[in-house]
Structures are given as structure tokens and as C-alpha cells.
N, C-alpha and C positions, 0 to 999 in steps of 0.2 A: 620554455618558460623558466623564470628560476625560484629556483626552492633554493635548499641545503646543498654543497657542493657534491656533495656523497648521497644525496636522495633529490634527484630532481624533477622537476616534472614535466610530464610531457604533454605536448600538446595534442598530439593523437588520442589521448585517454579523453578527450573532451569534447571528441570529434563529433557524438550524437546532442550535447547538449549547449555549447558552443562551437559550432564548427569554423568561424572567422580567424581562433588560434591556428586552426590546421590550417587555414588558405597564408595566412602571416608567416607561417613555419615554412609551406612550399616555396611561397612568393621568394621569401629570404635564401631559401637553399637555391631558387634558381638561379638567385644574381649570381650566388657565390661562387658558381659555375665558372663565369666570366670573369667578375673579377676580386681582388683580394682587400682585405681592408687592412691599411697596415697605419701605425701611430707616426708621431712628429717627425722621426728618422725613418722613415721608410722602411719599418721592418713589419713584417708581415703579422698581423695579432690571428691567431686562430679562434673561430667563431664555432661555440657549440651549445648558446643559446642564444633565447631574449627574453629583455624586462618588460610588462607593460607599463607603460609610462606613466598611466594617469588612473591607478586599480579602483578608483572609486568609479571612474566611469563606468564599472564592468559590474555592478550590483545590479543584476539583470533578472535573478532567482525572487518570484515574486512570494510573500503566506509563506515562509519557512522559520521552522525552528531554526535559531543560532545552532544546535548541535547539532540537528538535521544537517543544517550548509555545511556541517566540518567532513560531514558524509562518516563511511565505516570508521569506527577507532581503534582500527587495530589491521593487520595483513593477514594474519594468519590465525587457525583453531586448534583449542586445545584436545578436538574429540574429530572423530572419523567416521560419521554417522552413516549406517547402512542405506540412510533415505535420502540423504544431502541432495539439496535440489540441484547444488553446486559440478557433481560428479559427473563430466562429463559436457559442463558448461559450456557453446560455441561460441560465446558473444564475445566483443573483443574487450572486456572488462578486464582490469590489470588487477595485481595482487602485490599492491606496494603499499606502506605505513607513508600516508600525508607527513612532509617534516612539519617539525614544530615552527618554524620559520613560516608556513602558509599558513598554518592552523594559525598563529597570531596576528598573521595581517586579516585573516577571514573574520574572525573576530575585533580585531579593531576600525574595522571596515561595517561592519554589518551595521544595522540601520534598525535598531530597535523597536520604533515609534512604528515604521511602517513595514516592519518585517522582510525587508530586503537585505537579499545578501547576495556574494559569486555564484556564477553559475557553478552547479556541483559537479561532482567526478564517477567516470564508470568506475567505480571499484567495486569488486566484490563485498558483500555483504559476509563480516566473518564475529570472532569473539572478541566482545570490548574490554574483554580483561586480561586479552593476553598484552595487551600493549602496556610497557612500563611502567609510561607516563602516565597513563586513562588519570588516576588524583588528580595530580596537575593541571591535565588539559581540563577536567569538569569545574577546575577549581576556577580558572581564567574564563572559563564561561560564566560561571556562576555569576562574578562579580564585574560582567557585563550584562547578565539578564536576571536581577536579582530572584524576581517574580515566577521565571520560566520553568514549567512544567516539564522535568526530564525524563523521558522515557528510555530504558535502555534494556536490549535484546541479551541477553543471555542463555548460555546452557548448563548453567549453574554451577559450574565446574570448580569456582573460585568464590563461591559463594559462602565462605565460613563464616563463621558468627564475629572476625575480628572484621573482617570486610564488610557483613554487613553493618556492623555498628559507624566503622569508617562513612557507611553514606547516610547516616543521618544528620552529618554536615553539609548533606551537600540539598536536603530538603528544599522543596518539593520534589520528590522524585517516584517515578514506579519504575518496575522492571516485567519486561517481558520472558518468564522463565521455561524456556525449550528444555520441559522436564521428559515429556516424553513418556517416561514409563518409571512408576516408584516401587519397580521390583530391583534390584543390586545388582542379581544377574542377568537380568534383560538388557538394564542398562549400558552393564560391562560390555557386553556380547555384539548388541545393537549399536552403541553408541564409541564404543571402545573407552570409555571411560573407566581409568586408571584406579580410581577411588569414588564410587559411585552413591556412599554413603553422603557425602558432600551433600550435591545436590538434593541426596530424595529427602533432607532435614531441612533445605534451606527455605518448602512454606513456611515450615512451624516456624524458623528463626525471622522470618522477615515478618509473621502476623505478632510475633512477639516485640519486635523493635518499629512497629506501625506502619512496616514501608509497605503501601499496597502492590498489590503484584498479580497480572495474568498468567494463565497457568497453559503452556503450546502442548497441545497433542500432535502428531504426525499418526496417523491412525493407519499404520505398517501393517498389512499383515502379521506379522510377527507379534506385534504388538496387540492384535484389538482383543485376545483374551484378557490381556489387563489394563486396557480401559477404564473397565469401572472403577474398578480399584481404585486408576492415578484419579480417575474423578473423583471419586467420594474424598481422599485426602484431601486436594485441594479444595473442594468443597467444607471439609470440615475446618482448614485454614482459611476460609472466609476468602478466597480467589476475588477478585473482581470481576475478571471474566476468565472462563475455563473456552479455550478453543481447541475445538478437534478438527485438525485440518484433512481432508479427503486429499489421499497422496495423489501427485503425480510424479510425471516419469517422463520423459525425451527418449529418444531416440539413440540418443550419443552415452545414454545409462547405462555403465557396465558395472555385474552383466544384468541382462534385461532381464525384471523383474517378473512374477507370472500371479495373475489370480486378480488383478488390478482393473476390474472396467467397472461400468454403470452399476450391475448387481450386487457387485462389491461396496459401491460406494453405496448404496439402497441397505444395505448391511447396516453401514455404522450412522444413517440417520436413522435408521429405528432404533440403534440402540439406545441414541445420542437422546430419543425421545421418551423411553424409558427409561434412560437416569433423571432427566428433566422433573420426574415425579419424586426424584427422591433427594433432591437437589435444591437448595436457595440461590447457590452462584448460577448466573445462566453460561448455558450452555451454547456457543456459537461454531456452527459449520460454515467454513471458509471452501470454497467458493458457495455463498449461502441462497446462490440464484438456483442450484443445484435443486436442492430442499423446499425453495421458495420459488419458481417459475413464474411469476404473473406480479404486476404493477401494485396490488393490494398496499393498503399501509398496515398489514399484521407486524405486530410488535415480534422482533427476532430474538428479543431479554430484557430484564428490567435488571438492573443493579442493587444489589443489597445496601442496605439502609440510603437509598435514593429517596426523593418526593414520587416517585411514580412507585416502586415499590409500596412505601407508606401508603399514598390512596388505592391500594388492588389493583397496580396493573398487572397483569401475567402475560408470560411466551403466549403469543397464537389471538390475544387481544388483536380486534381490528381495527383503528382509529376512523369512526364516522364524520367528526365534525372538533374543529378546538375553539373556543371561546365561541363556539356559535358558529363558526363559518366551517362549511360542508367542506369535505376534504376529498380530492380528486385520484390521489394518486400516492405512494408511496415518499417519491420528493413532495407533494404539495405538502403533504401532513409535517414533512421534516421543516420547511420552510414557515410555516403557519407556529408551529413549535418554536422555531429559534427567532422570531419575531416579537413572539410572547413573553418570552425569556429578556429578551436585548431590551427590551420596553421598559423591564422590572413588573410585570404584575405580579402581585402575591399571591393572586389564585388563579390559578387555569385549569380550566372543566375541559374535559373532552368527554365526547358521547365516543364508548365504544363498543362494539359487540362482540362478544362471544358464539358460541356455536348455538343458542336459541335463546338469548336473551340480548335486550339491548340498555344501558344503564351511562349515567355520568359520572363520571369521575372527575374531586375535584383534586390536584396538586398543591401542595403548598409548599411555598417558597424556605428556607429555612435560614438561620441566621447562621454568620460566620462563626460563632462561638461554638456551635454545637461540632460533635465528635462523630461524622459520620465514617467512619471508616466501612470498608474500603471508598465509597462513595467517594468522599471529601474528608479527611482525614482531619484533624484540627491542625489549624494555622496551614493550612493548603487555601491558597484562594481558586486558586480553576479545576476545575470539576468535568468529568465526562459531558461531554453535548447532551442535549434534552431532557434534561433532570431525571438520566438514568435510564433514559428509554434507548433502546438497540433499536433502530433502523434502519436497513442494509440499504446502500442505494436504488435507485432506480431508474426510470425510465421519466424523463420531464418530456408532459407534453406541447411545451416551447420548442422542442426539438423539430416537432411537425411543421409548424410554421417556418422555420428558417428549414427544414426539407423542401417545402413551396416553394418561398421565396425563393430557393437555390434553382429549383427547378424551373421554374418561371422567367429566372435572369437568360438560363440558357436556354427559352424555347423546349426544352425537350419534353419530349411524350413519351421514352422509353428508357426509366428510370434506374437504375441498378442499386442496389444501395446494400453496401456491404456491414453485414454484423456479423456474432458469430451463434454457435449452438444455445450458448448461455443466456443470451438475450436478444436472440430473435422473436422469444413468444412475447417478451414484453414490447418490442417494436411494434407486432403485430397487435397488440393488446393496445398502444396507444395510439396507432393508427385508425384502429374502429373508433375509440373513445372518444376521437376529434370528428370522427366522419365527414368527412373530406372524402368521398367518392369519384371527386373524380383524381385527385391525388393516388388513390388507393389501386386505380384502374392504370396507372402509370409505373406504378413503382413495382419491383422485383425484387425481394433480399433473398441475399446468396450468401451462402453461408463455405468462407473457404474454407477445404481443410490445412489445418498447420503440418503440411508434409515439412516446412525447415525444420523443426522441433520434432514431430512425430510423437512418438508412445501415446500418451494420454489428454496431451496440452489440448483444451479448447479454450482458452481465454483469449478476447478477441484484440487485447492491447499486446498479446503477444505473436501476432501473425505478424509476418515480414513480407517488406514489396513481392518477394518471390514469389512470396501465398498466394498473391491477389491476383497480379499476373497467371499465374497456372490459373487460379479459379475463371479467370474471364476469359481465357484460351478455351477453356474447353465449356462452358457456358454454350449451352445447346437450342436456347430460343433464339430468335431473333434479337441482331447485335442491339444491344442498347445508345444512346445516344451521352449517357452522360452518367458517372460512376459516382458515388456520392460514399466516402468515407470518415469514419468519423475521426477528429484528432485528437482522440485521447491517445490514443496507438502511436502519434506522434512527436512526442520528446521533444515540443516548442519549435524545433525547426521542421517541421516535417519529414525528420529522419526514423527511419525505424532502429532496431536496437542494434544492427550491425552497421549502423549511420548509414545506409542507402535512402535517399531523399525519394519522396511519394510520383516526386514527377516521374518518375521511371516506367512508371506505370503504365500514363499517358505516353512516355514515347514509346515502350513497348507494343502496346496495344492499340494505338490512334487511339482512343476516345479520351475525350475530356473527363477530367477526374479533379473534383473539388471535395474538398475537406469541410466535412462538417462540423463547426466550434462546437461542442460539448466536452461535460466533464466526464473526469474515468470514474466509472458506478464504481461505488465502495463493495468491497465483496466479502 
């Protein structure tokens, strides 16, 4: 493909989410095999790309940010974190800076109106400030998407108060800030950060120049003595959301990590639950199915100066009913919310309950003029989903239905149907809910292990064809008839993330293996 002549791109990097580049790139290098392309005199031109001809046909990336589609902004990081999910990474992600040459056609291609853009690129996920250009390229965004809510991941490393003043041009904007730990020398140590005073100043500076801002925990061993601590600062800088993420770890982690299972992670959600009483920013654990095992719609946070805030919602709220209509599920109540919302009503009641009371609560709507920060900041028009309610995904029981229907196309009675540890109990939880008995008497879920990753990984978008394969190898009841996988694990083409396609599956193992349409639960 061509980029820049000195930074090009390749079509293998795109192999899991466009793979028709790599069949274009093969097809081409087989001709060249045979024969040679040469211009008007017969001399030989050497071939070591190609253009696509017609780049608007290829707006294929459906619901994406314009900054989103530019993907990482930057190659590389300015810190060496002892946790880096990165260390030791297998996937075939590449560690190249997008030229500015793609980054403008991406952007003069993208499609506003209906949020389509190029399919994106495996890159690694690194720091958007080490890249020179980052002004530049936000700026050339910008004044394609004036409105567009920017979100951008940092590790605060370049976070001074002349930077941040710099992005108050570039409004609306939040930052994700991978603070980690607001002691100097944790940071130094942990993080290898050079000058670690930077970051642990840059809530106060960003609650002071209005930019809101999430505050990332990686909750390190090393780290969960001061925890609290980074919570309460950021808390006291009015965080939007304070995330304490429960580490994991691979296999290919050097060197392997010790003291990291279940017990440990049961550690820092109690603690996460006793800051929660001393805290207004909520407090979110990532993977939060962890914490939250079952379909419930309990509220996961409410956001500071939000409408749900304002009418009494709090963490561990159970959502009973909204404007009146009973709520089934975790998605139903998300769904019934953003319904209420898109409509414009000015009030929406929800009945919810607490641990022995049950009460209404009514939201109201607020006007663009007011100054919600971190909420909605003034002159910010788009806002958190649900007017500030955390709802972590869930389990839709539509799912069961198109499980039927799948099952029913193919005849089969002996169902297999792959999830993973994290959301098995909600499977199981929406399979009673629908009671469907004789579905329930069909079905089997198997839970594989991710021996490709190993350490700690159970999230089930991240199993590989490998996974499933061994799991159904060695699957000890009676062979099933038909394997039922869900595609969020699948990257649109049904590639997993080292781009081996799901059929493999099927040829490995004879059994039919269909892909169940669902989305990936928010975690």
C-alpha cells in the first residue's frame, strides 16, 4: 500500500481487519514471479507496492471516531512500565508512526454524517505525545469534526501546564491519564519515569484549565499500598472516572510475575469498595464482570455533577423499571435509558432498589448552558451515555433467540457453545431468564482455557482459533453436533488476533461451527 516513501504501509498489518489487502499483495507478488512489468521502452520498472485506486470504496469501519480510525498516535513510549500489557506482546501488531500522507487521506475520506471511515490498523497502542506532530494531526482533525469529542490515553509524562493549556484549543477534549501511582518514587521505579513530578501535578493542572479527565490505576502489586492515596488525589481533582484496573499478565511476561490470581484481585475490590465510601468520583474495576458476575442492571457509578447523581443515584443502585417499563436485564435497562434520552424527555423516573428499600428517582434533564464539570463541562455538547449512569455490559437476552434459531437451522441437539470464565454465569443466568428448556437441555458451554496467552488472561474476545480447537479436542462428553461462537472474538472478518480465520476450527475438528452475531460486553 502506499504511504510516505520512507514510511510505508504494509498490507500484512491489516491482515486481521482487512485481509483482501493481503490476498491483493499475494495475488501481485505471484504474478511477479512470472513476469515483469516494464514502461514504453521496455525496461523493466521494479514493483514494491500498490495504490488503491478508488480509497473511498474502502470506508468499511462502521460507529468510529475520526481519531479513533487514525488508530495509535504515536510508535513509541516515553516510560517502561513494570506492568506494560505490551511486554512480551505475540500478536503480529507492528510499532510503526501512521505517515502523515495516510493520516490525511483518512481524514479527508472519513464520512462524518455516518461515521465511517478505513478499516483501522494492528498497531500497537503507545503514547500520543511522543509523536511530533500529535498539534498538527488533532488540529486537521479538528477542523474536520468540529463537535467531536476527543479522547486521548496518556501517561502523563508530557503533561505540563504549557501542554496543557495548548489543548484547550483543541476543546472538547478528555484525557485518559495512566497515572498509576502519585507517589515520585513508585512512579520513577514502576514506571521508569524520568521526571515523575510531571504527571502526579497534571490532575490539579487539568481540573484547573477544565479539561476533564480519567484517572487509570493498574493495581500492581507493587503499587496497591498506594491506591488510596492515587484515589483520594484524584478524587479530590474531581476525576470523572477513577479506574482501577485488575492486572493481568501472559505468558510471554518477562519475567513472570508472582502473587497475581483471584485472591489478589478479591484484594483490591474490597478495597476499591472501601474507598467508594470516601469518594464522589466512582470508582470503576475493569474487567467489572469480575466484581459483578450476573445480568443485574446495579449501577457500576454515577458521575459527578451528572442528572443521575443530582436525583440519588449511587454505586450498587439496582435499576427496577425506567419511565414505567420493567427492566429485564443489565442491556435492557441500558437500552430503555438511551431511548429516553434520544426521545428528549426532561424527566425520567426510574424505580430502583437498594439493599432494603425500593424508591423513584426522578432525572432531569439539564440545559447546555450550565457548567457541569467534569459531567459536561460548558460549551461541551456530548456527554457520557445515560446521564452519568455506569453500566457495564451485559448479557442481551436476544442472544438466546438467535442461539435457537442457529440451532434449529442446523438440526442439532447437541449444542456446544463457547464463552469464557467471565461470562459464563451470565449466559447461564440468561438462559434460565428466557426458559427455553428445551434449548437449555441442548446446550453445553465450555469454557476454553487461553493456554495461547496463558498467565492470567480470561477474557473471552481474547481466545485464539488454537483455544477452541484444544478445548473441543479434549471435551469429554459426547461430541456435539454444532459449535456456536460468539463474533465479538472476531475482528469483522472472522479472524482472530493473530488473523487465523474461525473456519479452522471446523476443519480441524469436523463439526460445524457458526458464529454467533453479538456485541463485545463493555468491561
Amino acid at each position: 500500500m502506499a504511504g510516505q516513501a520512507d514510511v510505508p504501509e504494509r498490507a500484512d498489518d491489516y491482515i486481521n481487519v482487512e485481509p483482501r489487502l493481503y490476498v491483493i499483495q499475494r495475488l501481485l507478488e505471484t504474478l511477479l514471479e512470472v513476469v515483469d512489468v516494464v514502461d514504453e521502452r521496455g525496461r523493466t520498472i521494479p514493483v514494491d507496492g500498490f495504490r488503491l485506486r478508488n480509497p473511498a470504496d474502502w470506508l468499511t469501519h462502521e460507529d468510529s471516531r475520526l481519531l479513533d480510525n487514525i488508530g495509535p498516535l504515536a510508535a513509541t513510549c516515553n516510560c517502561a512500565c513494570e506492568f506494560c500489557y505490551e511486554r512480551g506482546n505475540p500478536f503480529p501488531f507492528h510499532r510503526r508512526q501512521m505517515s502523515m500522507d495516510e493520516i490525511r487521506t483518512r481524514i479527508r475520506l472519513y464520512d462524518a454524517n455516518s461515521r465511517r471511515g478505513m478499516f483501522p490498523t494492528n498497531a500497537l497502542s503507545t503514547e500520543a505525545f511522543c509523536n511530533p506532530h500529535l498539534f498538527d494531526i488533532l488540529h486537521l482533525v479538528r477542523s474536520k469534526v468540529p463537535a467531536e469529542l476527543f479522547r486521548i490515553t496518556t501517561n502523563g509524562v508530557s503533561l505540563t501546564e504549557g501542554v496543557i493549556a495548548r489543548l484547550l484549543d483543541l476543546k472538547p477534549i478528555q484525557i485518559c491519564l495512566s497515572i498509576n501511582t502519585v507517589n515520585p518514587k513508585l512512579r520513577e521505579n514502576i514506571m521508569r519515569d524520568a521526571n515523575p513530578h510531571v504527571a502526579v501535578n497534571a490532575p490539579r493542572l487539568l481540573r484547573a484549565y477544565g479539561i476533564p479527565f480519567q484517572g487509570s490505576i493498574v493495581a500492581w502489586p507493587a503499587l496497591f499500598d498506594n491506591i488510596a492515596e492515587t484515589v483520594r488525589l484524584l478524587d479530590e481533582h474531581e476525576a470523572l472516572v477513577i479506574r482501577i484496573n485488575l492486572p493481568g499478565y501472559s505468558r510471554y511476561f518477562r519475567p513472570p510475575p508472582t502473587g497475581i490470581d483471584a485472591s489478589y484481585w478479591q484484594r483490591v475490590v474490597e478495597l476499591a469498595d472501601r474507598l467508594r465510601e470516601q469518594c464522589r468520583s466512582p470508582i470503576y474495576l475493569p474487567p467489572v464482570l469480575f466484581s459483578m458476575p450476573h445480568n443485574r442492571p446495579v449501577i457500576a457509578g454515577v458521575l459527578r455533577n451528572s442528572p443521575a447523581e443530582r436525583a440519588g443515584l449511587r454505586y450498587g443502585d439496582e435499576i427496577k423499571a425506567v419511565q414505567g417499563k420493567p427492566v429485564v436485564s443489565r442491556p435492557h435497562a441500558a437500552h430503555l435509558l438511551a431511548d429516553a434520552i434520544a426521545a428528549g424527555q426532561p424527566r425520567i423516573a426510574l424505580s430502583v432498589r437498594t439493599v432494603d428499600t425500593e424508591r423513584v428517582v426522578v432525572m432531569l434533564r439539564t440545559a447546555p448552558t450550565d457548567d457541569l464539570y467534569p459531567y459536561r463541562p460548558l460549551g461541551y455538547s456530548e456527554t457520557e451515555a445515560l446521564m452519568g449512569i455506569l453500566l457495564p455490559g451485559g448479557f442481551k437476552l436476544s442472544y438466546i433467540k438467535r442461539l435457537r434459531d442457529v440451532a434449529d437451522w442446523h438440526g442439532a441437539r447437541r449444542v456446544a457453545v463457547i464463552s469464557s470464565y467471565l461470562v459464563k454465569p451470565l449466559l447461564e443466568e440468561a438462559l434460565t431468564a428466557v426458559g427455553d428448556r428445551d434449548l437449555i437441555e441442548r446446550v453445553t458451554i465450555l469454557c476454553p482455557r487461553n493456554e495461547y496467552l496463558g498467565g492470567n488472561i480470561m477474557l473471552g474476545d481474547l481466545l485464539q482459533v488454537s483455544d477452541y480447537i484444544t478445548c473441543l479436542r479434549e471435551h469429554q462428553l459426547e461430541r456435539p453436533d454444532l459449535v456456536v461462537i460468539p463474533s465479538s472474538f472476531a475482528r469483522g472478518w472472522g479472524r482472530d488476533l493473530c488473523g487465523v480465520s474461525y473456519l479452522e476450527i471446523e476443519r480441524a475438528t469436523g463439526i460445524p461451527v457458526e458464529l454467533l452475531p453479538c456485541e463485545r460486553i463493555f468491561m
